[in-house]
C-alpha positions in Angstrom: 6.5 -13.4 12.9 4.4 -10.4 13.8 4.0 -10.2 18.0 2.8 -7.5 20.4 6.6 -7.0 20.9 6.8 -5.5 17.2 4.6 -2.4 17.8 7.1 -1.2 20.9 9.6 -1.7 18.6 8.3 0.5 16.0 7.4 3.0 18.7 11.4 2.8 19.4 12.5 3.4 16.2 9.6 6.4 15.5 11.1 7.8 18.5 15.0 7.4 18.1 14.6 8.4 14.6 11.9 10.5 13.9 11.8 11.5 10.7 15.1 9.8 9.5 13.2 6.4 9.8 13.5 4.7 6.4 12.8 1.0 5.0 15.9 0.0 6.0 15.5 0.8 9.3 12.0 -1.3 9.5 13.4 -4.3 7.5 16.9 -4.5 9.7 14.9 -4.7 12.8 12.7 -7.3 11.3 9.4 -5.5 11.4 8.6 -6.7 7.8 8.3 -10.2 8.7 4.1 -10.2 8.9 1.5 -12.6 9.2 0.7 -13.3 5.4 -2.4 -12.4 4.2 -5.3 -14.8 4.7 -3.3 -16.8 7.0 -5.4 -16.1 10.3 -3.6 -13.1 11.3 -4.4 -10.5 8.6 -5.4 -7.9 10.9 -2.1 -7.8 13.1 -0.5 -7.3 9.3 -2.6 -4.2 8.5 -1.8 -3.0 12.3 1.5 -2.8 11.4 0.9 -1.0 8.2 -1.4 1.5 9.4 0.7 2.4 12.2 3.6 2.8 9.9 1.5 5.1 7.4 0.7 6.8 11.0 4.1 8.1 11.4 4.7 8.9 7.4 2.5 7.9 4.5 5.6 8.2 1.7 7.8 5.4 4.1 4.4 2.9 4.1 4.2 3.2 0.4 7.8 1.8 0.1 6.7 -0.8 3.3 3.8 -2.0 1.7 5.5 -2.7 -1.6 8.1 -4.4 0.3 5.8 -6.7 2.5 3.6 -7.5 -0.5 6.5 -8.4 -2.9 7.0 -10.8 0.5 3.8 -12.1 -0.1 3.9 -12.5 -3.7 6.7 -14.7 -3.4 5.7 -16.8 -0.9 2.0 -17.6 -2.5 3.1 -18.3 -5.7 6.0 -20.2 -4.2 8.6 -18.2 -5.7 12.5 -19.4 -4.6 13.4 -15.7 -3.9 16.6 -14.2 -6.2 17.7 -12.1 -3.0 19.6 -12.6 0.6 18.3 -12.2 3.7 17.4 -8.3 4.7 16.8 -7.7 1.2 14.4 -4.6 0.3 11.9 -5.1 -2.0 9.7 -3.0 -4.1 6.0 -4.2 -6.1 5.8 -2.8 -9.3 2.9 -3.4 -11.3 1.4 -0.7 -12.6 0.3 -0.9 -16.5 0.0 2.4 -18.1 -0.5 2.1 -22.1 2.9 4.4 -22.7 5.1 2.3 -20.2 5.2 -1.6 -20.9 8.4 -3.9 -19.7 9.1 -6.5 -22.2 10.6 -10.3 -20.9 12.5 -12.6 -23.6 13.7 -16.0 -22.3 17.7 -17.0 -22.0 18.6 -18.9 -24.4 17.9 -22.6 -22.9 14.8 -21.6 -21.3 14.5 -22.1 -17.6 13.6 -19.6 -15.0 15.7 -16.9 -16.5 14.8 -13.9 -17.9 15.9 -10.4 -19.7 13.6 -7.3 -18.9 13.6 -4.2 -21.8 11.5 -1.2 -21.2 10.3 1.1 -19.1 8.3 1.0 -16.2 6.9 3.7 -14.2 5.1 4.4 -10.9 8.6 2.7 -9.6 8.1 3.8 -5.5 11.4 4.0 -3.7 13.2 2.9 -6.9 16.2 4.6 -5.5 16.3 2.9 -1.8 15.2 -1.1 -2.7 17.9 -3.2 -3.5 15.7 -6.0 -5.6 11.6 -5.6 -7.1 8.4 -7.8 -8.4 7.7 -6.1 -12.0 5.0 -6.9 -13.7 6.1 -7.6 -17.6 4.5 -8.8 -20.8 5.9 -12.2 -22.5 6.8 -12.8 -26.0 2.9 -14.1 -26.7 1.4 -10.7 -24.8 0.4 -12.5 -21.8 1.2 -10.4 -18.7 3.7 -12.2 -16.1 6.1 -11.4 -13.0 9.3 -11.1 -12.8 12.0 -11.0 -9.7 14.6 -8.4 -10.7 18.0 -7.4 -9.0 18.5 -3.2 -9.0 22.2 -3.3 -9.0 23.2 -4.8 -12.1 24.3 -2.7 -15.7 20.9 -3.1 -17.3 18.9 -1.3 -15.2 18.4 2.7 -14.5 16.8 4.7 -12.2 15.8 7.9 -13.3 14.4 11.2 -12.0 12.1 11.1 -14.6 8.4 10.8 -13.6 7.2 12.5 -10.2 6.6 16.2 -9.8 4.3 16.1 -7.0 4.6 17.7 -3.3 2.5 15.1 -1.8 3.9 11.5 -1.3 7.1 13.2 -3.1 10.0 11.5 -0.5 7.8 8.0 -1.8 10.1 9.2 -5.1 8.0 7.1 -7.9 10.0 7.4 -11.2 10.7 5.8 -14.2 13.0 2.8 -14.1 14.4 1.9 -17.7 15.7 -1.8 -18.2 17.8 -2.8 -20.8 18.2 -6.2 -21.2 18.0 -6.4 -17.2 18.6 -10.3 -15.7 15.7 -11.3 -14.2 13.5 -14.3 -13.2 10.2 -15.3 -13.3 8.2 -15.3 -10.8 4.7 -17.9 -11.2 2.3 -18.2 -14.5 1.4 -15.8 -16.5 -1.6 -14.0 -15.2 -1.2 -15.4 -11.7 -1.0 -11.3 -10.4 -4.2 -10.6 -10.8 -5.6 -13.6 -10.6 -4.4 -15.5 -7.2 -6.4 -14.6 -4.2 -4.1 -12.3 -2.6 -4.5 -9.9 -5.0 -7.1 -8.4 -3.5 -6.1 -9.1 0.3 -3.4 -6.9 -0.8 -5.8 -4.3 -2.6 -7.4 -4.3 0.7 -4.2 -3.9 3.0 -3.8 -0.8 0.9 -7.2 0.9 2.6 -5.1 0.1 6.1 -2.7 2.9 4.9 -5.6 5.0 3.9 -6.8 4.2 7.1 -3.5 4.8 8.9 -2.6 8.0 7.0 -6.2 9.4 8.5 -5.9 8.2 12.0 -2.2 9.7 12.1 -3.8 12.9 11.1 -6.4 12.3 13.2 -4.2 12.0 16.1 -2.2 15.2 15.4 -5.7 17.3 15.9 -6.1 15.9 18.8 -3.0 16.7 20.5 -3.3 20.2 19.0 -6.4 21.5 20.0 -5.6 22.8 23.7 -6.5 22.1 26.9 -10.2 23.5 26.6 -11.2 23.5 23.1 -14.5 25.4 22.2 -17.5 23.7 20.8 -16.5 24.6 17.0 -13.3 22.2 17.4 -15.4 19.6 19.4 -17.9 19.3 16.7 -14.9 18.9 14.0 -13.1 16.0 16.3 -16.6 14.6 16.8 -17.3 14.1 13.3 -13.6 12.8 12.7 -14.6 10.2 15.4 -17.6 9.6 13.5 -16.0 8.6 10.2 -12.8 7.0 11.9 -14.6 4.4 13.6 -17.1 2.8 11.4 -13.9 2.9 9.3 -11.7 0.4 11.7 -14.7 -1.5 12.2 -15.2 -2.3 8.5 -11.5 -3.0 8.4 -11.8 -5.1 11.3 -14.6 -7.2 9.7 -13.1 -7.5 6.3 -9.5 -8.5 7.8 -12.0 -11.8 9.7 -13.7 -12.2 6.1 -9.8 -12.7 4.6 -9.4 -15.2 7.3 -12.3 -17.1 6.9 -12.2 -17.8 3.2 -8.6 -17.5 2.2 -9.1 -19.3 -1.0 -12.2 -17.1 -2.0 -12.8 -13.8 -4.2 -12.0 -10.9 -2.2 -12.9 -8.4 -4.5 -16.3 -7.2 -3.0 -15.0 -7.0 0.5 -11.7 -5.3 -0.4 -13.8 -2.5 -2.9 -16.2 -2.1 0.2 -13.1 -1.1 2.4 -10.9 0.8 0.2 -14.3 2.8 -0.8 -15.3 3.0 2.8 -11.9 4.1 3.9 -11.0 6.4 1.2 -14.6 8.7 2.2 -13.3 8.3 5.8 -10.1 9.8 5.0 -11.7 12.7 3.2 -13.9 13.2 6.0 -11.2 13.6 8.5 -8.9 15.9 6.2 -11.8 18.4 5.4 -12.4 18.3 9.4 -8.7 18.5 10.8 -8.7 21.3 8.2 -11.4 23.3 9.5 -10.6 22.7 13.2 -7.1 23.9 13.2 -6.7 26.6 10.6 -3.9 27.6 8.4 -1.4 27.4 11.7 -0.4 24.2 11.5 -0.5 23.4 8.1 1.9 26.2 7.7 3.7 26.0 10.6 3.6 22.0 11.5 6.0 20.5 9.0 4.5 16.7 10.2 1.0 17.6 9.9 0.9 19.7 6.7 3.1 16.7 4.8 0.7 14.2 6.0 -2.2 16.8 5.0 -0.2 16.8 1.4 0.6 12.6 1.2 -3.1 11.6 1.7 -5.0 13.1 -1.3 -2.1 11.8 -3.5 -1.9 8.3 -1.8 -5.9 8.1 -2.0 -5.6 8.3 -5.6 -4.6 5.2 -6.0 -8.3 4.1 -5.8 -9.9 4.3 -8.8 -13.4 6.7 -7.6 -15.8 6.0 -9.5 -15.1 3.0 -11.6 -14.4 1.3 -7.8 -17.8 2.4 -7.1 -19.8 1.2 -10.2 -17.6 -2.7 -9.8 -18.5 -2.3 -6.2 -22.6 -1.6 -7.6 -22.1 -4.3 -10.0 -21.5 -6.6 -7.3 -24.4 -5.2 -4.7 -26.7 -5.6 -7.3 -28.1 -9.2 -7.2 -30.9 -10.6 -9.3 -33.3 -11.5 -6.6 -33.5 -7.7 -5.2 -32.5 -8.3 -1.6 -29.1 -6.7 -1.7 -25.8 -7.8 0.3 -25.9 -9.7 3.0 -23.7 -6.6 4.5 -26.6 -4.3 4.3 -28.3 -6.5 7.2 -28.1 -6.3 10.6 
């Protein structure tokens, strides 16, 4: 379990390994092993996430898959197909022209075959076992626990062209007739509680990826900055902070009602963060000039990750379900809107 003891650790590892620091370094040191989400302690979970998307935004991709397929398993009380220091991967995005296919073994039971292709596969390469999201044989969408070395399944280069988030390495993995087990009901994904604690531990590495950047301006702005670079860190300490706070207060909310509909709170922080973020690239930007991001090979990949890892929100249809919700019948508004 998560303790104080963890984040020197990390530090450790940040600093014996620098860039070289992969999943299997986080998940051999036992720095995967969080607080679940919900459980009391959600915010020492997303303090370990942003702090990881801190140090490399493509690396907390492939952590934050891992930790939620983790979290997954243990709601929907899933008896886990893989050993101990297993790495893990969540894959569960649906576009139309990718779909993965499940048929029962013959004598039913837990066991399953996978066929199909399913993209947006993060760190396909570098996770030894993955949560897919699949459709049964009567269309209803399900889970599935699947083991990556095995004949039917292939990773491919296929899929990722992009400099940002690009060492994250999101391809296409093609099963074929892959063995695999099921993991909870159909439609349990989307529709346990955690779904949305985890939407919302995604906005802590938003929120990370920012502050990392954030950090870096600081440190490279000199010893007596003038009054244009002041004004820029100011107004990154502006958006930053109301940021954490809002994180801080949704994490409590998680806590409180563990059992209840996250959905509003978690839009309200990924929305929140995701303008924060914006705020502090366009300022980190204009405060440092071209130097570093040609010249800093940290900074400008962490410039490049964020505007690809924020699209994973979905702007403006996140804003109008956020409305939909702000928008009650007696006219008052949220009880968020009041001091």
């Amino acid at each position: 379990m998560y303790d104080h003891s963890s984040d020197t650790d990390l530090r450790h590892l940040q600093l014996r390994l620098g860039g070289d620091l992969a999943l299997r370094h986080l998940v051999e040191a036992g720095l995967d092993v969080l607080p679940m989400p919900g459980g009391g302690r959600t915010l020492a979970r997303w303090r370990v996430l942003a702090e990881v998307a801190a140090h490399d935004l493509s690396l907390v991709k492939l952590f934050e898959g891992h930790t939620d397929a983790l979290a997954i398993q243990a709601e929907l009380g899933g008896a886990s197909i893989a050993p101990a220091g297993a790495r893990w991967a969540t894959w569960c995005a649906e576009p139309p022209d990718a779909r993965v296919m499940a048929e029962d073994e013959e004598g039913g039971g837990e066991d399953i075959r996978l066929s199909g292709t399913k993209a947006w596969c993060s760190g396909a390469a570098a996770v030894t076992h993955a949560v897919v999201s699949c459709w049964n044989r009567d269309g209803k969408p399900c889970l599935a626990m699947v083991e990556m070395d095995q004949p039917g399944v292939l990773v491919t280069g296929e899929g990722w062209h992009a400099v940002g988030m690009a060492a994250s390495a999101s391809v296409n993995v093609r099963f074929d007739r892959a063995r695999a087990r099921w993991l909870g009901q159909p439609g349990d994904y989307t529709q346990r509680p955690g779904f949305w604690h985890g939407g919302a531990g995604i906005a802590a590495c938003w929120f990370g990826g920012a502050w990392g950047i954030a950090r870096k301006v600081r440190g490279l702005m000199g010893r007596a900055p003038d009054a244009h670079r002041l004004a820029h860190l100011g107004a990154i300490d502006a958006a930053l902070t109301p940021a954490a706070a809002l994180l801080r207060e949704t994490a409590a909310w998680i806590d409180r009602h563990p059992r209840d509909d996250a959905r509003q709170v978690a839009l309200r922080a990924r929305l929140a963060v995701e303008q924060a973020a914006n705020e502090v690239m366009s300022h980190a930007g204009r405060a440092l000039g071209a130097g570093p991001l040609c010249r800093d090979p940290t900074f400008a990949q962490a410039m490049a990750d964020l505007p690809v890892f924020l699209r994973q929100s979905h702007a403006e249809r996140d804003l109008a379900a956020l409305g939909s919700l702000a928008a009650p019948d007696d006219g008052e508004g949220p009880d968020s809107w009041k001091l």
